[in-house]
Structures are given as structure tokens and as C-alpha cells.
C-alpha positions as CSV (number, residue, x, y, z in Angstrom):
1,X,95.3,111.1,70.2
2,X,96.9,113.6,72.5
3,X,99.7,116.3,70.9
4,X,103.1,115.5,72.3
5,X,103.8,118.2,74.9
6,X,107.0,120.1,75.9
7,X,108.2,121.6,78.9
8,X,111.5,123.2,79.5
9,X,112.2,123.3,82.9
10,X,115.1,125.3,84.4
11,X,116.1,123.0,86.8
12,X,114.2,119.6,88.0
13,X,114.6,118.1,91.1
14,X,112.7,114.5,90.2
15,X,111.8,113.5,93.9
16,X,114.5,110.9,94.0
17,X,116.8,112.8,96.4
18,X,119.2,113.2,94.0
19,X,121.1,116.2,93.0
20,X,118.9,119.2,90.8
21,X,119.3,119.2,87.0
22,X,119.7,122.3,85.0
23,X,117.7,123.1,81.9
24,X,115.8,119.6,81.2
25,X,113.2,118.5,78.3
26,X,110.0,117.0,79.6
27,X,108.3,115.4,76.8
28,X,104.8,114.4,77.7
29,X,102.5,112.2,75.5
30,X,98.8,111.6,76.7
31,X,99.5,112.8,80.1
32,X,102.9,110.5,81.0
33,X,106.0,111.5,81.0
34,X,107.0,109.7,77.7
35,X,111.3,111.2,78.3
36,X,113.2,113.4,80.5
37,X,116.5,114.7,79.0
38,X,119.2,117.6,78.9
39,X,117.8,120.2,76.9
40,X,120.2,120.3,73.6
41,X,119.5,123.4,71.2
42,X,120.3,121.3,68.2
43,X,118.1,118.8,69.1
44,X,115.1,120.9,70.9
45,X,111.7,120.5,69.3
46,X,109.8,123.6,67.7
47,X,110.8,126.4,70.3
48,X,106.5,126.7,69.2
49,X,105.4,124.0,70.7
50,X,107.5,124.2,74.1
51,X,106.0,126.0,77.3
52,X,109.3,127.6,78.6
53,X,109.7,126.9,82.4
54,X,113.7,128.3,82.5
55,X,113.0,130.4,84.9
56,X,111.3,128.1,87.4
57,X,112.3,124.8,89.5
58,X,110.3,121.8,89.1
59,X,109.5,119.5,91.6
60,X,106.6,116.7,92.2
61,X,103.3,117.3,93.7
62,X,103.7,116.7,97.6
63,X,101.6,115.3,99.7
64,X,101.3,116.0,103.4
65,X,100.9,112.5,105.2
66,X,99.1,114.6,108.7
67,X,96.5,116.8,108.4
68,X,93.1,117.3,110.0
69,X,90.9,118.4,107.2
70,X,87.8,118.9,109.5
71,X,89.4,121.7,111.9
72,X,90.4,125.3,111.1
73,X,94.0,126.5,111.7
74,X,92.1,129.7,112.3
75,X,92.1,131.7,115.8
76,X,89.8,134.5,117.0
77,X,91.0,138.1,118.4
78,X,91.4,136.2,122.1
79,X,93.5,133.5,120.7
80,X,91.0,130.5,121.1
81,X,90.6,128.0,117.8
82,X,87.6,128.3,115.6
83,X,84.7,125.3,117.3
84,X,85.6,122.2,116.4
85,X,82.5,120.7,116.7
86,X,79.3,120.6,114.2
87,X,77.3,118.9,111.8
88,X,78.3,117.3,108.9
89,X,76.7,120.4,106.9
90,X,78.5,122.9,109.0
91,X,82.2,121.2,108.4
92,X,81.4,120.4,105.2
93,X,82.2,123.3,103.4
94,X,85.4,124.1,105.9
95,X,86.9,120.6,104.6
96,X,86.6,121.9,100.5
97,X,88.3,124.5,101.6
98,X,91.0,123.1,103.1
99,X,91.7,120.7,100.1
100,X,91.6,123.8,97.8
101,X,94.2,125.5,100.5
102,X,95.9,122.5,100.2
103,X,95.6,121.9,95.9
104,X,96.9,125.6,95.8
105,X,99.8,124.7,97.1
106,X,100.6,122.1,95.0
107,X,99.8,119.3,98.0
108,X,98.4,116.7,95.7
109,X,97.2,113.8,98.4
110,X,96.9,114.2,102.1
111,X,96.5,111.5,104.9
112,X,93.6,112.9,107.4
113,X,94.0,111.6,110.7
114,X,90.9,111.8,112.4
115,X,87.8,113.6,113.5
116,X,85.6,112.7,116.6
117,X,82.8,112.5,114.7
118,X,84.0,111.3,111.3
119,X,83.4,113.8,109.3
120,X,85.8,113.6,106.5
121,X,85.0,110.1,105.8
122,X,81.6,111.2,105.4
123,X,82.7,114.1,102.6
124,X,84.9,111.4,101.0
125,X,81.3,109.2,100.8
126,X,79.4,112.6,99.7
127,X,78.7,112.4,96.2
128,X,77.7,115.9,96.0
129,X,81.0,117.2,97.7
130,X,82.1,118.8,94.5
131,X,85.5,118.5,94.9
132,X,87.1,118.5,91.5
133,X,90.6,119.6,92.2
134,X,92.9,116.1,92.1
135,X,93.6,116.0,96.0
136,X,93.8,112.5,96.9
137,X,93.0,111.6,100.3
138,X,92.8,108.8,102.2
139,X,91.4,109.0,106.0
140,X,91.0,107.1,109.2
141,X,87.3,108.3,109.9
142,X,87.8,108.3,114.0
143,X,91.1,107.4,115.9
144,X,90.6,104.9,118.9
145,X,92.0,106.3,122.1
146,X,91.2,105.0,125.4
147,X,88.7,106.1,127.5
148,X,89.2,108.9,130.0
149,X,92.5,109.6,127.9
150,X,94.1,112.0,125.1
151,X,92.4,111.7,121.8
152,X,88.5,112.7,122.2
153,X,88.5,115.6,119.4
154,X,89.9,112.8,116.8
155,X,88.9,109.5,117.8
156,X,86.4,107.3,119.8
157,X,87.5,104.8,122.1
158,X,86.0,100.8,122.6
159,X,82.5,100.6,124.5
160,X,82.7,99.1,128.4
161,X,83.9,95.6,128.1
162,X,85.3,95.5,124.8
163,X,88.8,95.7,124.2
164,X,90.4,97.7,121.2
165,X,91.0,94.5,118.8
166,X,87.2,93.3,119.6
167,X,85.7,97.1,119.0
168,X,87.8,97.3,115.9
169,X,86.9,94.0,114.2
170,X,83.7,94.8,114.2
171,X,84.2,98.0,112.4
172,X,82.5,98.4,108.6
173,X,83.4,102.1,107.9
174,X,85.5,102.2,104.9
175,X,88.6,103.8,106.1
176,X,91.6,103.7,104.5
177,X,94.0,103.5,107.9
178,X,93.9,103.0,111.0
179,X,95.0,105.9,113.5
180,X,95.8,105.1,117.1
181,X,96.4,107.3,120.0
182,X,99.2,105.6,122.2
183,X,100.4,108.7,124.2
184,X,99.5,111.6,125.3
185,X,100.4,115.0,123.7
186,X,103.5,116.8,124.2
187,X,104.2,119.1,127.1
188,X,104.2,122.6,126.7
189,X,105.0,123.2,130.7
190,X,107.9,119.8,131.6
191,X,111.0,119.6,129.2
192,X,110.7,116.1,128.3
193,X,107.8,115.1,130.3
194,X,106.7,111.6,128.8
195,X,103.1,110.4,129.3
196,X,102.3,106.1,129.7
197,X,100.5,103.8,126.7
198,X,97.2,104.0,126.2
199,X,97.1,100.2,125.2
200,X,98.3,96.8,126.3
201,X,101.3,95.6,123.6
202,X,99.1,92.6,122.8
203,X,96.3,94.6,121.7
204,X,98.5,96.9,119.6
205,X,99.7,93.5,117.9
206,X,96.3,92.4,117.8
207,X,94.9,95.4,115.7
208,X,97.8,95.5,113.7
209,X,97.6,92.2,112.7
210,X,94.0,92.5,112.2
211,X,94.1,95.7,110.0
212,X,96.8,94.0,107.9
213,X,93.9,90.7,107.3
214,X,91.8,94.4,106.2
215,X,94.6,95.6,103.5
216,X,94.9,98.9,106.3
217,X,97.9,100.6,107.2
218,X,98.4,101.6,111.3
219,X,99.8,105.1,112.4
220,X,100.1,105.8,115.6
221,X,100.1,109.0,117.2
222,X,103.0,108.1,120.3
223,X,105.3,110.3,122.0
224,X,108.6,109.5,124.6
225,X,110.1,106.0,124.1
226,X,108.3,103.5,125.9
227,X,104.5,104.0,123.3
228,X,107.0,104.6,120.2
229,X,108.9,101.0,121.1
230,X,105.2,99.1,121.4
231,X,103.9,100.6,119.0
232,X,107.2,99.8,116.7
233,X,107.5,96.0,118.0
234,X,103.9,95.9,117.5
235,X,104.4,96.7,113.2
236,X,102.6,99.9,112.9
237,X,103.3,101.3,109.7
238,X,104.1,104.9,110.8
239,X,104.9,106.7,114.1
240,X,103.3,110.3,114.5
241,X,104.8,112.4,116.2
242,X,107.2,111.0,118.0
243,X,108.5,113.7,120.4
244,X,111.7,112.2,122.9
245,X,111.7,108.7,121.1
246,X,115.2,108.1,121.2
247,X,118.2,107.0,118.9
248,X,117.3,103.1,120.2
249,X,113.6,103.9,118.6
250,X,115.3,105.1,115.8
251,X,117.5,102.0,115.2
252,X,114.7,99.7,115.4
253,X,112.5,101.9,113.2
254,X,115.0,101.8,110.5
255,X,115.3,98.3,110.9
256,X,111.6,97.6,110.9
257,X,111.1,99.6,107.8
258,X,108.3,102.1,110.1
259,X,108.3,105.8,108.4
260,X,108.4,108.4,110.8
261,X,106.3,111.9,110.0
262,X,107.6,114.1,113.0
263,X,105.1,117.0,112.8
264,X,107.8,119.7,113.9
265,X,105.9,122.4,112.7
266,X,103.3,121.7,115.5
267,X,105.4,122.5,117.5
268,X,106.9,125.8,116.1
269,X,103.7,127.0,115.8
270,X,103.1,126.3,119.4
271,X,106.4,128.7,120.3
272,X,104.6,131.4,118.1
273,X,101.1,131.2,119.7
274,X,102.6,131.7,122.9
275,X,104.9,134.4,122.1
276,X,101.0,136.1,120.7
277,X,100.0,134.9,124.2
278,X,97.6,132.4,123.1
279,X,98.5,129.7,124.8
280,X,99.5,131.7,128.1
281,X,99.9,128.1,130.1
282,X,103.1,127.2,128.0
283,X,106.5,127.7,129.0
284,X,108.0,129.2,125.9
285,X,111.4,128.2,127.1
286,X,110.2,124.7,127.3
287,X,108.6,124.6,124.4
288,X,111.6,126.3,122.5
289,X,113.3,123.2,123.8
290,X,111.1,120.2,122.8
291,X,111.2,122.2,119.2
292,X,115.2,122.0,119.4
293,X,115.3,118.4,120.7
294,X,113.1,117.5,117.4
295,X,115.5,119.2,115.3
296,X,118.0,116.9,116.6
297,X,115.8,113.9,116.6
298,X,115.3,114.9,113.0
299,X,119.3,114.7,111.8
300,X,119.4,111.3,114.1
301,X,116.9,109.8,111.9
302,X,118.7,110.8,108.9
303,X,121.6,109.1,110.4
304,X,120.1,106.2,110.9
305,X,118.3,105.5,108.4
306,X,114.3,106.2,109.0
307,X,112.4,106.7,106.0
308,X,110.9,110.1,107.2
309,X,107.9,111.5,105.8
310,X,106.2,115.4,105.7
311,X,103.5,116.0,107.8
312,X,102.4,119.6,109.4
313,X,99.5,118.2,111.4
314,X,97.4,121.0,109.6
315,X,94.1,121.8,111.4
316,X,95.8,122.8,114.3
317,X,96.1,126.6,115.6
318,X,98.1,128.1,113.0
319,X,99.3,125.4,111.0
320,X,97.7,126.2,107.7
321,X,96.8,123.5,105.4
322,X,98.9,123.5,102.1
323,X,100.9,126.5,103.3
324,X,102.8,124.7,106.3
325,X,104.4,122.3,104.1
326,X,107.2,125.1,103.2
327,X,107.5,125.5,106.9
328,X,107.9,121.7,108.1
329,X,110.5,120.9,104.7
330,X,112.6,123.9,106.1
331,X,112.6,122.1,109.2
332,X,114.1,118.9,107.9
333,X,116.3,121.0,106.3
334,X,117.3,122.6,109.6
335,X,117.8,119.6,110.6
336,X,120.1,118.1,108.4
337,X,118.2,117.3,105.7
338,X,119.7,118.7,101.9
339,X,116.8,120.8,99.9
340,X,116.5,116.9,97.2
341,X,116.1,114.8,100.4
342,X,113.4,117.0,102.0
343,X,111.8,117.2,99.1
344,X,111.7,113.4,98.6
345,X,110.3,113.4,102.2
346,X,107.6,115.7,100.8
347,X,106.5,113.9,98.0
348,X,107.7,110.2,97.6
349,X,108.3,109.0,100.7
350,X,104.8,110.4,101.5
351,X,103.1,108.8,98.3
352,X,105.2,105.8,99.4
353,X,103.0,105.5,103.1
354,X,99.6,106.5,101.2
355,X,100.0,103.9,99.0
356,X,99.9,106.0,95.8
357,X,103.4,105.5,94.7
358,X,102.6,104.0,91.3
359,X,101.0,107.3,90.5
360,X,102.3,110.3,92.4
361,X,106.5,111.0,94.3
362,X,108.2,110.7,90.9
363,X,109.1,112.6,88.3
364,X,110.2,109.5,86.0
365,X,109.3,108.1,82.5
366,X,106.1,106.3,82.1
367,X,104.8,108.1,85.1
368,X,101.5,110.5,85.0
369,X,102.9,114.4,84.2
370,X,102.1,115.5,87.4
371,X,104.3,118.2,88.8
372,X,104.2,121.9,90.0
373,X,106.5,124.6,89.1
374,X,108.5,127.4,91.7
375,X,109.7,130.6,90.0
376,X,113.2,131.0,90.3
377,X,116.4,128.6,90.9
378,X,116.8,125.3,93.3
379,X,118.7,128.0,96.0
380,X,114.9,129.6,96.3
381,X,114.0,126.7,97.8
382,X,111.4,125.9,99.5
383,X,110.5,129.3,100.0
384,X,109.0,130.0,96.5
385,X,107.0,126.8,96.9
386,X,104.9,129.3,98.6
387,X,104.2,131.3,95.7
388,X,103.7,128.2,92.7
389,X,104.6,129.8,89.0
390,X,102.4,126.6,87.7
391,X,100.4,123.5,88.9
392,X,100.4,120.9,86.2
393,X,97.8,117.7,85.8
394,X,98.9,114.9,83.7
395,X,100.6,117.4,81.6
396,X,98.3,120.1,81.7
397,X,98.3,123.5,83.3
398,X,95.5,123.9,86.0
399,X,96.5,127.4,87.7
């Protein structure tokens, strides 16, 4: 039998949304959270046996619902991304790193949203990975796009005369969603600039409908207002992305219970590569705009009602796995978002889409002690989540 551990935390912000508590007893027994009250002198447990966290904020384990785990945020001297492509031996060790990035910055489960060649599914399959570190992650192997369109460098798209629904119900790789392309990508040069579907509404319904008869969840990568509406009336489960959508978009969204995961960083990351000039084809003045017009699409959706999840779209030229998190909650936050909200945005919401909710989002009784630990007060926030005092696994300190 376990020792009962105790933790006193300065302040706890539980994942909940609600307000920070100051100086709180976390009382863990075989790894759950067996209580979580005020911390009372006269009552407090053998100042011995409690690890004193007073100086540090505690907050859940986050987990980042867009990332691609097989690319490198890195850049060379003339600005270009690290190559993509390779074999499975050759990305392989790239992807351990990036969970360990990721695990370092207390993101405990990640949703990976596609390779071209599948190569994260693979490492997920690889018995010999040697992953230890508790980062969940669930994938989508290779995205479908359509042929001739946007999405080559993450998905595949349905061989001559077969039609998305056909080519995907015929698919046997275990994946644990399904990622669709939908639109093309955002323009760095046209304020506003909105690209056509990629698919016919019925065979959106169609896969939908046949990845729900698989137990998968759809997210679809869609930009400007006419792919996020099919792909919303279709019952995807999440829209990615989601650049000029629209407040109507919105409306329905929040009606239909679809999470959004807006990716905003992407695009202030785009706004600094091009101030270092390496993306010389972008308009920064255009781009500085379509980061603004998120902003605002961001504090619409809290308005409405979406349920919003983080997601940094990591892989990308500099958008660094783990790290960008900070970046993207600071963005809800500039947005509208208070520092409880984003963080429920971070971690529950996010655990919510993955399907790990029962297990990670919550600091709560009866719930696995997993949480990580920022040195100083709730105001600090989310800035020290870039320099974690602690990362605790069911109960126990692992950095």
C-alpha cells in the first residue's frame, strides 16, 4: 500500500475555468487525488510529510489537440524548414524528441494530425520506440485531401475512381481520428482570400457517418465560411483552423456541440518569419491582419459559446512543440479569454476532444494526481509555464 501524499500548493487553478485558490491541500493516496481542501494550520498533516509547493501555481497537465509530431519547427541559416520527407528510421528519432519537447513542457497528450507517409502511426505501432515519458497520443496516420489540391505533406487522397467514403471504408490502419483537408491554407498575400471545398457535402456526411459506425472522431482542417458550414452540417467533431469562418459558423458550432482549435499561433509565427525574411512572398501587413481578425474570431467564440480547444499546429516553422502552448494560451487570452478559461481550453476541453477526459483536464477527487507546477503566483501566468518548477505523475515527481 502506497503512503498518503501531500502537496501544498500556493494557488490551484483545477482546470474547471473557475477562479484560482490560494494555499490548498492535495492529499494523494495510490496516485488519485483522494481530497483537495484549504490548507488550515491546525489541521495540516506532519509539515514532514508535505512537499511544500507555496511558491508555485498548479495547474493540470495540457494537452495540445494539433501538432505534427513528424516535422521539425526547425529552420536553416536561409530560412527554409528542415526536409520533411524520409524513412521511418530517419523521423523516427525526430518524433521522441518532439514528445520529450512536448512532456517537458508539461503537454501530457497531443492529437497528431497527419504525415504523408504515416509515420507517427508507425512509432505509435513500434514496440521498440522507447518512449516512456506518459505523452498520450492519438493520431490520424495520413489526412485525405483531394487530388491536385492542398494537403500532400499530411495526407493521401482516394485512388482514380473512388470517392472519399469508398477509399476510406476500406481503410484498416488503426488510427484513432480522422483528419480531412476541406480548404486550402490561409493567404499570406489576399486579406481574407477564401479558397473552395475540397469535397462534395454528401461525402463529408458519408465519412462522418462512417467513422462514427468505426468509434472515430472527424477534424477537419477548413478555412473561410463556406468548408467550415459543410463541414459543421456534415457533424465533424472539430474544425481546424478555421480562419474567416464567421459569427453564423460560430452560432451553429455552438449549437452543434463542434470544438474549435483555432491554431493562432501559426499564424504569429508566420508574421515573425517574415519579419526574419523567411517567407519573403508574404505580405506582413496582410498577414498582421488575418492574425488580428483571429483574435477577434477568438472573443466571438467565447461569446457564443464554442467549446474552444488549444492547438499550436507544432511542426510547423517555428512553432515549437511543447513550448508554443504558452504562446497560443496568451493568445486566447488576448483575445478575451481570462488566464482559468484558457487554461481549461489547454487541458480539459482538449482531454475532452481526445477522449481522455476520464483520466487527464481535471484536477478533482478520485482523479489520477496528475498535474505540473509554475513557480510563482496565478498573475505569472502563462508565462512561467515556460519554465515548470515540477511535473508530477500520479502523484509523483518526474522532473
Amino acid at each position: 500500500m502506497e503512503r498518503t501524499r501531500y502537496i501544498l500548493a500556493g494557488w490551484l487553478i483545477d482546470g474547471s475555468s473557475g477562479p484560482a485558490q490560494k494555499r490548498m491541500l492535495l492529499t494523494i493516496v495510490n496516485g488519485r487525488f483522494a481530497s483537495i481542501d484549504r490548507y488550515e494550520k491546525e489541521n495540516a498533516p506532519d509539515p514532514a510529510l508535505v512537499t511544500d509547493l507555496s511558491h508555485c501555481t498548479i495547474v493540470p497537465p495540457l494537452v495540445d489537440c494539433h501538432v505534427h509530431l513528424a516535422s521539425s519547427p526547425s529552420v536553416k541559416l536561409d530560412g527554409e524548414q528542415l526536409p520533411l520527407t524520409g524513412s521511418y528510421a530517419e523521423i523516427k528519432p525526430r518524433i521522441a524528441r518532439h514528445l520529450q519537447d512536448n512532456f517537458f513542457y508539461g503537454v501530457f497528450a497531443v492529437r497528431d494530425a497527419g504525415d504523408h507517409f504515416g509515420h507517427v502511426l508507425h512509432y505509435k505501432m513500434d514496440s521498440d520506440a522507447g518512449f516512456n515519458e506518459p505523452v498520450i497520443v492519438k493520431t490520424a496516420g495520413r489526412g485525405w485531401h483531394q487530388k491536385g489540391l492542398y494537403g500532400n505533406l499530411i495526407g493521401r487522397f482516394p485512388d482514380r475512381g473512388k470517392t472519399l467514403s469508398s477509399a476510406f471504408a476500406k481503410e484498416d490502419e488503426p488510427i484513432d481520428q480522422v483528419k480531412i483537408i476541406h480548404s486550402g491554407p490561409v493567404s499570406l498575400r489576399s486579406f481574407g482570400r477564401e479558397t473552395p471545398p475540397q469535397f462534395d457535402p454528401a461525402e463529408l456526411e458519408k465519412i462522418v457517418r462512417l467513422a462514427r459506425e468505426k468509434g472515430k472522431k472527424v477534424m477537419v482542417h477548413a478555412n473561410g465560411s463556406i468548408p467550415v458550414r459543410q463541414a459543421v452540417e456534415a457533424g465533424c467533431h472539430s474544425i481546424e483552423h478555421g480562419f474567416f469562418m464567421g459569427r453564423d459558423n460560430m452560432e451553429l458550432m455552438a449549437e452543434k456541440g463542434t470544438t474549435w482549435v483555432p491554431t493562432a499561433v501559426m499564424m504569429k509565427s508566420c508574421l515573425e518569419d517574415i519579419n526574419k525574411k523567411y517567407r519573403p512572398a508574404g505580405d506582413p501587413a496582410v498577414v498582421k491582419k488575418n492574425l488580428q481578425h483571429q483574435l477577434e474570431q477568438i472573443s466571438m467564440a467565447r461569446e457564443c459559446g464554442v467549446t474552444v480547444a488549444l492547438g499550436t499546429d507544432a511542426g510547423r516553422p517555428g512553432i515549437l512543440h511543447g513550448e508554443s502552448m504558452v504562446e497560443e494560451m496568451r493568445l486566447l487570452m488576448k483575445g478575451g479569454y481570462s488566464l482559468p478559461e484558457a487554461i481549461r481550453c489547454g487541458s480539459y476541453n482538449g482531454a475532452q476532444l481526445l477522449g481522455i477526459e476520464e483520466d487527464s483536464g481535471l484536477i478533482s477527487r478520485g482523479r489520477p494526481a496528475h498535474f505540473i507546477a509554475a513557480r510563482g503566483a496565478p498573475s505569472q501566468l502563462p508565462r512561467k509555464l515556460s519554465y515548470l518548477e515540477a511535473i508530477y505523475v500520479k502523484g509523483k515527481p518526474v522532473q
